[in-house]
C-alpha positions in Angstrom: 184.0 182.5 -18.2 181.0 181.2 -16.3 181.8 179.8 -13.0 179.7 176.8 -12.0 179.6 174.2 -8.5 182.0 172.0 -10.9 184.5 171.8 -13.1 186.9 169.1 -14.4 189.4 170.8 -16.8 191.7 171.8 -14.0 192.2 168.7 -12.9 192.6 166.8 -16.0 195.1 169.6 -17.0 197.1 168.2 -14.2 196.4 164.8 -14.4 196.5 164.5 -18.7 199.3 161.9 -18.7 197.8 159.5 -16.3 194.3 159.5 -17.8 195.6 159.1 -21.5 197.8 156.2 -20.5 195.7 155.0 -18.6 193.5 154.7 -22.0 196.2 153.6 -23.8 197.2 150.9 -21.1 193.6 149.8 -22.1 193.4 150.0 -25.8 197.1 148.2 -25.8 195.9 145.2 -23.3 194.2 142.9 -26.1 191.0 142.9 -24.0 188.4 145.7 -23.9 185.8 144.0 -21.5 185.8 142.5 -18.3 189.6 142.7 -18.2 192.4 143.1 -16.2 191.4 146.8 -15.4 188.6 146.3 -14.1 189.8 142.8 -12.1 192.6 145.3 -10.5 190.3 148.2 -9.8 187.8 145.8 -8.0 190.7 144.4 -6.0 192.1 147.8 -4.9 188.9 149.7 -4.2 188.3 146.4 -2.2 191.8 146.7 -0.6 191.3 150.9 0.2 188.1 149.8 2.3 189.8 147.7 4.1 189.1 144.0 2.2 185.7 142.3 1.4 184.4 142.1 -2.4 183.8 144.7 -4.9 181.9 144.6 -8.5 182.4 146.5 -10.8 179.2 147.8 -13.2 178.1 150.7 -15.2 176.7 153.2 -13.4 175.5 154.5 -9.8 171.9 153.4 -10.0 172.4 150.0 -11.6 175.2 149.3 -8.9 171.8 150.1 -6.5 169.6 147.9 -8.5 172.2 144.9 -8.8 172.7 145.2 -4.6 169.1 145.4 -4.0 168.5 142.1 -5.9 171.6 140.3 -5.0 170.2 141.0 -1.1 167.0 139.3 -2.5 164.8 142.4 -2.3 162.2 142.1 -4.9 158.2 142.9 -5.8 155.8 144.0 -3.1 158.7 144.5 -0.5 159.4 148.0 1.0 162.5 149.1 1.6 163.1 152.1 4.0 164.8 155.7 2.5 164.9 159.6 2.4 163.0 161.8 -0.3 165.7 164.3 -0.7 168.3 162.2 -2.9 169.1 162.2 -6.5 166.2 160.5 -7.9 168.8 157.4 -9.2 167.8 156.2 -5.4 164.1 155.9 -5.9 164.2 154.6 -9.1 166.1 151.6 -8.2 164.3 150.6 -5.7 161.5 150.9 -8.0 162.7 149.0 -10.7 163.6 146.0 -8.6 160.2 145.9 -8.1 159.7 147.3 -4.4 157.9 150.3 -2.5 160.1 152.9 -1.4 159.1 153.8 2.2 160.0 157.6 2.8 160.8 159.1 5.9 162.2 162.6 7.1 165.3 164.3 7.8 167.4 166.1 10.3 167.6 169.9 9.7 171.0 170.0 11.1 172.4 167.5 8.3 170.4 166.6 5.8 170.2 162.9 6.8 167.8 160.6 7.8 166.4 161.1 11.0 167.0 157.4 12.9 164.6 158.0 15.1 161.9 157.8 12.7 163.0 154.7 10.6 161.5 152.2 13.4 157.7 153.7 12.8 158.0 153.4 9.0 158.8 149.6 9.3 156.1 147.2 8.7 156.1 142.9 7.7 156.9 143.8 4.3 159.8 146.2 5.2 163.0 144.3 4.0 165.7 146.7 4.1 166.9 150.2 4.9 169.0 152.3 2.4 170.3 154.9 4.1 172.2 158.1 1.7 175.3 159.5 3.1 174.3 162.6 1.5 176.4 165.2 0.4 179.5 163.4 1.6 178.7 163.0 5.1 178.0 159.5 6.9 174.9 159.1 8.5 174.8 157.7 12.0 174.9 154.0 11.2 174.4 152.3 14.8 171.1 153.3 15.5 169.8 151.7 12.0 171.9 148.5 12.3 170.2 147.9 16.0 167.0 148.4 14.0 168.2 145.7 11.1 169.4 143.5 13.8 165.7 143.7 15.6 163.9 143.5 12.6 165.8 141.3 10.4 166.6 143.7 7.6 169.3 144.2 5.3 171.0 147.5 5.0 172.8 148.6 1.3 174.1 152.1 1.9 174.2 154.7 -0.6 177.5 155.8 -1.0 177.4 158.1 -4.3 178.5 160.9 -2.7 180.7 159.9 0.3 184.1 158.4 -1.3 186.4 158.5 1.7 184.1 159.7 4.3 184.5 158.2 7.5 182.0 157.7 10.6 183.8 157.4 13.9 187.0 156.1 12.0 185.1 153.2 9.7 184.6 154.3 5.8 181.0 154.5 4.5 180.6 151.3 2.5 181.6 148.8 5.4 179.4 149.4 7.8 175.7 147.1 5.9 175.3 144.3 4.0 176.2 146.0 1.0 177.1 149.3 -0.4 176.7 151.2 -3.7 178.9 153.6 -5.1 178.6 155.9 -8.5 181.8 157.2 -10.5 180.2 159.4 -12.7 182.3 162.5 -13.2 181.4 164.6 -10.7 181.9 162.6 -8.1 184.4 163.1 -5.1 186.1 159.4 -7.7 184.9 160.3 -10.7 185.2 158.2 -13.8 185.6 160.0 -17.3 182.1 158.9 -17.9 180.0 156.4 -16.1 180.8 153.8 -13.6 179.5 152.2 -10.5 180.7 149.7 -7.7 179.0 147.3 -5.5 181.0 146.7 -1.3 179.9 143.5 0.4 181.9 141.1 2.9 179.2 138.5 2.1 180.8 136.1 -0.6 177.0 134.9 -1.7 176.1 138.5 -2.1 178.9 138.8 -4.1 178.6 135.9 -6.3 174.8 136.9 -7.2 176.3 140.5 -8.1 178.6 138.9 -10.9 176.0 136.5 -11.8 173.6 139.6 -12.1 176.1 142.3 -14.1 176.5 139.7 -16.8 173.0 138.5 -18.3 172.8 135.8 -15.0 175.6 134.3 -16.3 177.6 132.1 -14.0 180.0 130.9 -16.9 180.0 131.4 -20.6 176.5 131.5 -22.3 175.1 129.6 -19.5 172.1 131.5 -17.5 172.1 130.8 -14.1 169.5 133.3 -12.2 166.8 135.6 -13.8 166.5 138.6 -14.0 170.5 139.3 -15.3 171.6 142.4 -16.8 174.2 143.5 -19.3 175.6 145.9 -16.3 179.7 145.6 -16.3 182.2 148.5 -15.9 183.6 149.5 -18.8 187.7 148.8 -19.1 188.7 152.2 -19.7 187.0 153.5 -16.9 188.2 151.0 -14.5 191.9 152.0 -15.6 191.2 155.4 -14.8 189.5 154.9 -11.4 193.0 152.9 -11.0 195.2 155.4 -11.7 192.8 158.2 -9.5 191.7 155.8 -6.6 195.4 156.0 -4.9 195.2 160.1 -5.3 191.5 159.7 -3.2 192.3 161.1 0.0 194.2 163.5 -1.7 191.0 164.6 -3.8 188.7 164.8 -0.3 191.9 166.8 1.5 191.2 169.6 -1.1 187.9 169.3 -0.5 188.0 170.1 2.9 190.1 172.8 2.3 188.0 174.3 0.0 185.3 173.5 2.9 187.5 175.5 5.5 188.2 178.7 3.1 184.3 179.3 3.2 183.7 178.5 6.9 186.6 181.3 7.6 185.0 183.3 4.7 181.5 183.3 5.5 181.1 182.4 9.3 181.0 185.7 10.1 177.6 186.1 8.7 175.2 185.5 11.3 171.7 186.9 12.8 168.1 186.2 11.3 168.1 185.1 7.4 172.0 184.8 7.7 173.5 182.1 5.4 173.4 179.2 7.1 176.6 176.8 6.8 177.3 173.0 6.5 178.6 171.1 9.7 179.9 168.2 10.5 178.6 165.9 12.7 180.9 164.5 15.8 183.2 161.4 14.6 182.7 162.2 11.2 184.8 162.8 8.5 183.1 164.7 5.4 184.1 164.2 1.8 182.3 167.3 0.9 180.9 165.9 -2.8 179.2 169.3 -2.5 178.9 172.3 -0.1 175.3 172.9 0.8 174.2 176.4 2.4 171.3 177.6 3.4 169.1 180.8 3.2 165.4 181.7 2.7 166.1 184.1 0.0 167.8 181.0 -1.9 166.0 181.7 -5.5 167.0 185.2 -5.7 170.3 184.8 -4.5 171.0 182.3 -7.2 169.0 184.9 -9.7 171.1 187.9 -8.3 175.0 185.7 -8.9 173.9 185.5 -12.7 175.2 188.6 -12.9 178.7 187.7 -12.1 178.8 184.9 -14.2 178.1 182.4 -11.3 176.0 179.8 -12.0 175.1 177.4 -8.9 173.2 174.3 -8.7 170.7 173.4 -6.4 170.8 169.5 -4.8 167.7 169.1 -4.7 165.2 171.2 -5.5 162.4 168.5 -5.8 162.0 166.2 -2.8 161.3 162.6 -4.9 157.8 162.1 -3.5 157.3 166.0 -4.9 157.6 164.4 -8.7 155.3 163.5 -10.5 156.9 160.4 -11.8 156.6 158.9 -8.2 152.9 160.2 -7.2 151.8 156.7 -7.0 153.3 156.5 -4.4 151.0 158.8 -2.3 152.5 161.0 -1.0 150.9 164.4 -0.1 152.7 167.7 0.4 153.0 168.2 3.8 154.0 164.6 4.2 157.8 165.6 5.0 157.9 168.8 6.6 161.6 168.9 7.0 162.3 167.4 3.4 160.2 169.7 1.8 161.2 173.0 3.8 165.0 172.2 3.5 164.1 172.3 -0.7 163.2 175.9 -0.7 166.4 177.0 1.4 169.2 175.1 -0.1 171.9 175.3 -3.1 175.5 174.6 -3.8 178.5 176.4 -3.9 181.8 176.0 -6.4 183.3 172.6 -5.2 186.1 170.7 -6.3 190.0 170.0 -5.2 190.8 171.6 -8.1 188.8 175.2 -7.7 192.0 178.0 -7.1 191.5 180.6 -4.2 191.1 183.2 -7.0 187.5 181.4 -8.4 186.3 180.6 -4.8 187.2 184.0 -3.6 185.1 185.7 -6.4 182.5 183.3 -5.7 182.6 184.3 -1.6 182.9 188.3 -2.5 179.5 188.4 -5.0 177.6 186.0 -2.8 178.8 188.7 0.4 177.4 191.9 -2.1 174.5 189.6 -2.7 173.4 189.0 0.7 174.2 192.5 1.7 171.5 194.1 -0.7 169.2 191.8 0.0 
């Protein structure tokens, strides 16, 4: 059996009961939308970050698109990101309307580099959206003095940082607002899609639900244009339920999974080694995937075919690299970092579920690998 950077089965295995009666629980209630599921699940995941608000819609990019707007960025203002992030990020910014403002990374992490966000700011710069990617937080203070200077709002993109932690506070609280995707893969994953919107700002809030429900403030009556048909399904928000209180357990396993390669692997050092995620100092990583590095990255990925290891690569086009987003004008070159971290990087196995058995066959063909390079 193929082994790939993700795999659900083991997990649901274990977890059958609670996810079928959690759809039962559902299917059993009388109501199938905009329930008492998704009221709860909004409540708790509000609760587990420590209070505030929390909608509930359909997906990752929407709950982006939905935060955007409800912060009041719209067309012709330019809101302030990274290029390597799953494309979802881009294209809601676009389709609010706004310019997506790109600038580089840190080599050492894969985030944002703060010390360039001040330059990229101009008067129509309304916000920054900073991606905790990978599962690690990005340095927040630095780009809420720059909000505070400038005036901007900050939504943070939380997709791939469920229980990460930066110097003891939990992505998601530390901006005016926060998105979060459920889709299955995630470190809370959904049995399909699902999405989440964090704010302390009861307005914000209030535009969200208006927004995820045609601009609807009550029955049939259209407050606020544009509204979208954007709300978390009921069955979905039951089984977030049921897996939100087994969260830290899920990002535990993680970082245990994390450790077995760093004790694995570290040992591999000297020019064109394999080069290893770290964490950076007062964070906590959630490890949604484990990124290495090497400069042979395409034909080591080639060369695991052969033991039936497929890995993924996160990302191997930078967004201003696509064609979909040339009009935006960027040239190669434009992100040095960005675009030579693309060539280097891919993902190995990572999940809470993955046994020592699968990772260790994973660790000894990637060690042959290397070695006849």
């Amino acid at each position: 059996m193929t082994t790939r950077v993700w795999d659900y089965l083991p997990e649901y295995e274990k977890e059958k009961a609670d996810i079928l009666d959690a759809v039962e629980t559902v299917f059993s209630s009388g109501r199938l939308v905009l329930g008492d599921s998704v009221k709860g699940f909004e409540a708790e995941f509000a609760a587990y970050h420590g209070g505030g608000h929390c909608t509930g819609v359909d997906n990752g990019t929407n709950a982006l698109k939905l935060a955007l707007e409800a912060l009041g960025i719209g067309p012709g203002d330019e809101v302030v990101t990274v290029s390597n992030t799953a494309a979802p990020t881009v294209v809601a910014i676009i389709s609010t309307g706004a310019v997506p403002v790109f600038v580089d990374i840190r080599e050492e992490d894969f985030l944002i580099d703060t010390d360039l966000v001040e330059a990229a700011i101009t008067p129509r710069t309304k916000a920054l959206l900073p991606v905790h990617l990978y599962g690690q937080s990005v340095d927040m203070a630095p780009l809420k003095a720059i909000a505070a200077k400038h005036g901007l709002k900050i939504l943070e993109d939380c997709a791939q940082a469920h229980g990460a932690r930066h110097h003891g506070e939990l992505v998601g609280t530390m901006g005016d607002a926060a998105a979060f995707s459920f889709y299955p893969t995630k470190v809370l994953g959904a049995y399909g899609d699902g999405g989440a919107v964090l704010t302390s700002d009861e307005a914000t809030d209030r535009a969200m639900r208006q927004l995820r429900y045609y601009g609807m403030d009550k029955v049939y009556y259209v407050v606020r244009t544009p509204g979208h048909n954007a709300r978390l399904d009921e069955v979905q928000a039951e089984i977030l339920r049921r897996k939100l209180g087994r969260l830290d357990e899920y990002t535990a396993g993680r970082n245990a999974v994390a450790r077995r390669y760093e004790e694995k692997l570290g040992d591999l050092t000297g020019p064109g080694a394999l080069r290893l995620p770290s964490t950076n100092e007062g964070n906590t990583h959630a490890y949604y995937v484990y990124v290495v590095r090497h400069p042979e990255r395409d034909r080591i990925i080639e060369a695991l075919e052969a033991y039936d290891i497929s890995l993924n690569i996160s990302y191997p086009w930078p967004c201003h690299t696509m064609s979909g987003f040339a009009h935006l004008g960027y040239e190669k070159g434009s992100l040095p970092v960005t675009e030579k971290l693309a060539g280097e990087i891919f993902s190995l196995p990572m999940y809470p579920s993955l046994d020592e058995a699968t990772q260790d066959r994973v660790i000894g063909a990637l060690r042959e690998v290397l070695t006849a390079l």
